[in-house]
C-alpha positions as CSV (number, residue, x, y, z in Angstrom):
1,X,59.6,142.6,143.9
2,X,60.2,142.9,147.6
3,X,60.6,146.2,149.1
4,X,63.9,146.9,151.0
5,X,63.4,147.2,154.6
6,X,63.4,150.6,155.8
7,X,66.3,150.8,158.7
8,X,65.0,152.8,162.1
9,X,66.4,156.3,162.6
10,X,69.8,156.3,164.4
11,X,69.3,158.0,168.3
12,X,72.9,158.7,167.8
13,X,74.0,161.9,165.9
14,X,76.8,161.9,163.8
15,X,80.6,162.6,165.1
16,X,82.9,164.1,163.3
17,X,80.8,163.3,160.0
18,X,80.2,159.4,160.8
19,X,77.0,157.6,161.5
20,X,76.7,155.3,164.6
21,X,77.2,151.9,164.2
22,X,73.7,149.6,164.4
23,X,73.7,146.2,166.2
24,X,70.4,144.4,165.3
25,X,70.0,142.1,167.7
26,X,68.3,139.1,165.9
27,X,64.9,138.2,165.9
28,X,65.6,134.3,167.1
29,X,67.4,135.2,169.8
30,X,67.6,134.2,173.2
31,X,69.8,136.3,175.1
32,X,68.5,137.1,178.7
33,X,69.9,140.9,178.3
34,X,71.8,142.7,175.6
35,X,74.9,143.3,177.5
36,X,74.6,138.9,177.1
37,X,74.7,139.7,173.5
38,X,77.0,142.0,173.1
39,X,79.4,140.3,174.7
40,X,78.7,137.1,172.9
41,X,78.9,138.8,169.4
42,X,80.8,141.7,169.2
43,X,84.4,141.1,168.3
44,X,86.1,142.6,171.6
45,X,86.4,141.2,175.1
46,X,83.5,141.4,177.8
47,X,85.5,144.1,179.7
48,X,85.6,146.4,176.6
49,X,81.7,145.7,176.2
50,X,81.1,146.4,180.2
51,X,83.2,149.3,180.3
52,X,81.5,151.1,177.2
53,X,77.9,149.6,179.0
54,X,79.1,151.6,182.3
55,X,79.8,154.5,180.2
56,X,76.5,154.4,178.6
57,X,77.9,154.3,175.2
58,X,75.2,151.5,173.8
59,X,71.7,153.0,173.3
60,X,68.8,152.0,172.6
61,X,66.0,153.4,170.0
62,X,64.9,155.2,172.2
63,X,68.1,157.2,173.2
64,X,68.1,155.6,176.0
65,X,71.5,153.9,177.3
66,X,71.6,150.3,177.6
67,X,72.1,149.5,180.9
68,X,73.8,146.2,182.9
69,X,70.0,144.6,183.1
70,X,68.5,145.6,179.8
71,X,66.4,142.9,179.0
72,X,66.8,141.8,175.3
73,X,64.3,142.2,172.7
74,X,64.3,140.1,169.7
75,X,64.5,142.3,166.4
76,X,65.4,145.6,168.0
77,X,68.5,147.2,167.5
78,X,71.1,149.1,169.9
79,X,73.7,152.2,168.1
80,X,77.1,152.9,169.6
81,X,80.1,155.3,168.2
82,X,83.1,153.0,167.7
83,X,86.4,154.8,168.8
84,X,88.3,155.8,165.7
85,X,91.7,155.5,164.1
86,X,94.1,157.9,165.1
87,X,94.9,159.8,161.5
88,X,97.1,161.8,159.8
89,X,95.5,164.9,158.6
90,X,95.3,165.5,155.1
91,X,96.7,168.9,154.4
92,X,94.7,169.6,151.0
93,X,91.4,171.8,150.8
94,X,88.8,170.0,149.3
95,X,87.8,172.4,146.4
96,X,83.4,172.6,146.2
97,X,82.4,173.2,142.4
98,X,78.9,173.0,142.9
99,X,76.3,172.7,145.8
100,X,72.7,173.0,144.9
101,X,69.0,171.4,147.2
102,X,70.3,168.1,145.8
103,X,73.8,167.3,144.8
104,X,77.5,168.8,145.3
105,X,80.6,168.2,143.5
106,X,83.7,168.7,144.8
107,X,87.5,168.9,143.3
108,X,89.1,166.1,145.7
109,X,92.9,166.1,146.3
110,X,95.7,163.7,146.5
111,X,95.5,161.4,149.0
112,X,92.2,162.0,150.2
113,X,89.7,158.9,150.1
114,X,86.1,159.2,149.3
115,X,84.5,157.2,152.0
116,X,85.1,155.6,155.2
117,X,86.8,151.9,154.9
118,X,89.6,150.8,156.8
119,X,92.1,153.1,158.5
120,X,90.7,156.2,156.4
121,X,87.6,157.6,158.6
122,X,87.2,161.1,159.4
123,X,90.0,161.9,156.9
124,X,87.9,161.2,153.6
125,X,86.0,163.6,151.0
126,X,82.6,162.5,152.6
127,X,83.1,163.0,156.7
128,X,85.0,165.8,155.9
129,X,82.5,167.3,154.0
130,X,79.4,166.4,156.0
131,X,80.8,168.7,158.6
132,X,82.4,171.5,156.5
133,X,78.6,171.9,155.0
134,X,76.7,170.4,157.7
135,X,74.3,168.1,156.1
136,X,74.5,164.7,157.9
137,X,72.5,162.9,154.7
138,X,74.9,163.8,152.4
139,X,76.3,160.3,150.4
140,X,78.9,159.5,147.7
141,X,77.4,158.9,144.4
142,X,80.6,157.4,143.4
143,X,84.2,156.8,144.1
144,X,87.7,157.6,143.4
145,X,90.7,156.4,145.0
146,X,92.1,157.6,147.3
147,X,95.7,158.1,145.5
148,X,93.5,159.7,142.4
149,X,92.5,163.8,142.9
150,X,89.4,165.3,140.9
151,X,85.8,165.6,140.5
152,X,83.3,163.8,142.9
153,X,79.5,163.7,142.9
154,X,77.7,164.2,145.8
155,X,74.0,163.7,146.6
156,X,71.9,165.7,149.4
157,X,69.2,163.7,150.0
158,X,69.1,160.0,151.1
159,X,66.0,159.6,148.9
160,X,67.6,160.9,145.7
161,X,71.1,158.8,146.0
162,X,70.0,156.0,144.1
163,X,69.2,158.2,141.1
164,X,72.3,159.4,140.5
165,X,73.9,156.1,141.5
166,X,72.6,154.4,138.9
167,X,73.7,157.3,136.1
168,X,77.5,155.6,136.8
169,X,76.1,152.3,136.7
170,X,74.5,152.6,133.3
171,X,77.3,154.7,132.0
172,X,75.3,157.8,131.7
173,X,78.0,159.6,132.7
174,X,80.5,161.4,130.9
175,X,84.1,160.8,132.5
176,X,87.8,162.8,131.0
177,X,90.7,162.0,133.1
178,X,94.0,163.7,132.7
179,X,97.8,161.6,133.1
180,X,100.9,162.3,133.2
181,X,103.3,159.3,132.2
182,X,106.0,158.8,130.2
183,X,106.1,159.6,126.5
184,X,107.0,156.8,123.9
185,X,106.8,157.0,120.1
186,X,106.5,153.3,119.8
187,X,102.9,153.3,121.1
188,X,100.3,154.3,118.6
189,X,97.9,157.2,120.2
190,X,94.8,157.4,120.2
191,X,93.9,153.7,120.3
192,X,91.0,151.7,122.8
193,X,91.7,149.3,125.3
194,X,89.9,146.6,125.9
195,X,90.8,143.8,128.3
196,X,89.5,141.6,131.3
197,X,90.2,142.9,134.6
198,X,90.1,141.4,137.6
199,X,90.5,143.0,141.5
200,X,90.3,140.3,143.9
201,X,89.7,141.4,147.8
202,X,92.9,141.7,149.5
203,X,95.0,142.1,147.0
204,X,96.6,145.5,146.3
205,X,96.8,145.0,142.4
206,X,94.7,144.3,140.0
207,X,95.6,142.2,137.2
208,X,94.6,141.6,133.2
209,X,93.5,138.2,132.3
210,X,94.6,137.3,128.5
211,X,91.9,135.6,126.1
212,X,89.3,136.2,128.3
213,X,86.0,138.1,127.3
214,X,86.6,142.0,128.4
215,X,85.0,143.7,130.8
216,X,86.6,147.1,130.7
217,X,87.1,149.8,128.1
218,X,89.4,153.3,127.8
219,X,90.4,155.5,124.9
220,X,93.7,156.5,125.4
221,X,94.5,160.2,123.9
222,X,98.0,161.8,123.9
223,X,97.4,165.8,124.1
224,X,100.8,166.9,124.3
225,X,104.5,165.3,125.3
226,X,108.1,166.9,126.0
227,X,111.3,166.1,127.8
228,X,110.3,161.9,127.9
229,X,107.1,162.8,129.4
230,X,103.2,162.7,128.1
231,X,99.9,164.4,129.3
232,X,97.4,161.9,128.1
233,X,93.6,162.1,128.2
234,X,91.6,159.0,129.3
235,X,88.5,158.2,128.8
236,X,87.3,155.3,130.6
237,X,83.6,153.3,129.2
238,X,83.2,151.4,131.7
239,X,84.2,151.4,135.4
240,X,87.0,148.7,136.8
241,X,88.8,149.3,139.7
242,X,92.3,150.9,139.0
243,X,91.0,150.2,135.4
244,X,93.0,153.4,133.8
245,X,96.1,152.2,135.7
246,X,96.3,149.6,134.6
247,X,95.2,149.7,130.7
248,X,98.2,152.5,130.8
249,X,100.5,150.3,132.5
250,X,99.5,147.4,129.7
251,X,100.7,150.0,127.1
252,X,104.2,150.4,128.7
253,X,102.9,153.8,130.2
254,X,102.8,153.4,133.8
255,X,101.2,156.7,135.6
256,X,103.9,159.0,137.5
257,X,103.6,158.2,141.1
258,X,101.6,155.4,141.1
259,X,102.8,152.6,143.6
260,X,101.0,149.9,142.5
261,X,101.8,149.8,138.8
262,X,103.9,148.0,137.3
263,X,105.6,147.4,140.7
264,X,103.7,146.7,144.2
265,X,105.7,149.3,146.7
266,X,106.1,149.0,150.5
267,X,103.8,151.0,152.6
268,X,104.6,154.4,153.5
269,X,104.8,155.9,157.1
270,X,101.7,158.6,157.4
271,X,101.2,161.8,156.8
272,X,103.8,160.9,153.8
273,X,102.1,163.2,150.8
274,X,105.1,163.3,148.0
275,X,104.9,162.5,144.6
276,X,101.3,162.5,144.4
277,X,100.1,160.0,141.9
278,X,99.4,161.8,138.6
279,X,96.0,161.3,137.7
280,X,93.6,163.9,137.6
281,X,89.3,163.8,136.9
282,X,89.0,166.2,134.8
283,X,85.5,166.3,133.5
284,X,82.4,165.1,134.9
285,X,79.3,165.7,132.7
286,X,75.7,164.4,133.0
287,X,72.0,165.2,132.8
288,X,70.8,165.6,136.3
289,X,67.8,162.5,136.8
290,X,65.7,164.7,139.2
291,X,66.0,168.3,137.6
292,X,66.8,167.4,134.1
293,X,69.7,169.6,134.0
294,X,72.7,169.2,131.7
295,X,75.7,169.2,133.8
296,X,79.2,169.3,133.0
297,X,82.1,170.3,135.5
298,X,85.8,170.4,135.1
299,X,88.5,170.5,137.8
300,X,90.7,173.2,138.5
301,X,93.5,171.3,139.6
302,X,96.8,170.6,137.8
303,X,99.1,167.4,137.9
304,X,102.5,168.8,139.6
305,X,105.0,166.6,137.6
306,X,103.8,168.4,134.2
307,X,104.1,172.1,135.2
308,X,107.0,171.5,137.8
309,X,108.4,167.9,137.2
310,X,111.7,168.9,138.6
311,X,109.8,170.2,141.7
312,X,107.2,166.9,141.9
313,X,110.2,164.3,141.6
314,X,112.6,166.1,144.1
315,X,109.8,165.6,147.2
């Protein structure tokens, strides 16, 4: 079994809770500097990579800024900060449960994203909280979409990650979410769902495919109903992308506020935070792999359109 290369340390500190990008510059090249390079291979024009050269933005392991003449090295590497997205703030606290030496869970609102990807950078659960708490090392163990609020893990320590990584991908971890959709008779509760999912890249919605052998699994639990509306409890065994939205959707249950299910919406302008989606994480439980512990940690949050629905569906 090979051994996974370990990276080099980033010169760069973190800004605003985001690592440096690395450029390796590859060991077969040829380059006579690594301005040459970057200009060859970086997908922006030779004045944006001179100008950021002038302003010493590209350094070197060394800390050093790479300068006009640099000569290239084959197999080194060079970091830079890339100049983020401008971003609508997220208006929500992100709630911490739990902080111990190795791993924090937090209650995550609406609307917040869990990691860096796409126009979503500084305003996610993990920049945000790697300068709230100040520990540059910390990483997701998991995810939960953005439009989704509740519990997320947390780990402290690069080293540990993979632990606790791989209790969600050996289902060794206890997951209760909470819904609120709309109540029908006609469907027979509690029942499992099984079916094959499938979430190609670049496609907003994900999609069942009939006869096919399936790859995801939920119970689906009714705890209460009134006035047309459900709260349901989910419990999801395994872990597909929009999976619970989409088994509830199957049943003729579409989640309140969700903009993808049944119906693909238009975008909305940001900073727009009505009608959250309502889907909560309720319950996170595990036994910790480096302490042994036995963990279990439910949010505090509510889903607006069951204790106020007038107040949810007027925003």
């Amino acid at each position: 079994m090979r051994r996974k290369r370990r990276l080099p340390p980033a010169p760069l500190p973190q800004r605003d809770g985001i690592d440096p990008v690395r450029v390796a510059l590859p060991a077969d090249g040829a380059w006579p500097t690594v301005r040459a390079y970057l200009v060859e291979r970086l997908p922006v024009g030779p004045g944006v990579v001179d100008a950021m050269v002038r302003d010493g933005r590209f350094v070197g392991a060394d800390g050093k800024p790479v300068t006009p003449d640099t000569p290239y090295l084959p197999g080194a590497s060079v970091w830079f900060h890339r100049d983020l997205p401008a971003e609508a703030p997220v208006p929500f606290a992100l709630d911490v449960v739990h902080h111990d030496e190795h791993i924090v869970v937090v209650d995550k609102p609406h609307f917040l994203a869990t990691m860096p990807r796409g126009s979503h950078v500084t305003q996610t659960a993990l920049a945000r909280l790697r300068t709230e708490l100040g520990i540059p090392t910390l990483g997701a163990a998991h995810r939960l979409d953005r439009l989704t609020a509740g519990l997320l893990l947390f780990t402290v320590r690069s080293e540990e990650r993979g632990a606790y990584q791989t209790l969600f991908r050996d289902r060794r971890v206890h997951k209760e979410y909470e819904a609120v959709a709309p109540y029908d008779p006609a469907v027979p509760l509690p029942r499992t769902v099984r079916s094959h999912i499938v979430k190609e890249r670049g496609i907003i919605a994900a999609y069942e495919v009939a006869d096919a052998e399936p790859n995801s699994e939920s119970l689906i639990e009714l705890v209460e109903h009134r006035a047309g509306l459900g709260r349901y409890r989910l419990t999801p065994h395994t872990g597909r992308t929009h999976q619970l939205r989409v088994h509830m959707n199957a049943l003729g249950l579409p989640i309140l506020g969700d903009p993808v299910y049944p119906v693909v919406a238009g975008p909305v302008p940001p900073g727009d935070f009505r009608r959250p989606l309502q889907l909560l994480a309720r319950v996170l439980e595990f036994t910790d792999p480096v302490t042994g512990a036995a963990h279990r940690f439910t949010s505090g949050r509510t889903l607006e359109a069951w204790e106020a629905y007038d107040i949810w569906a007027r925003q």
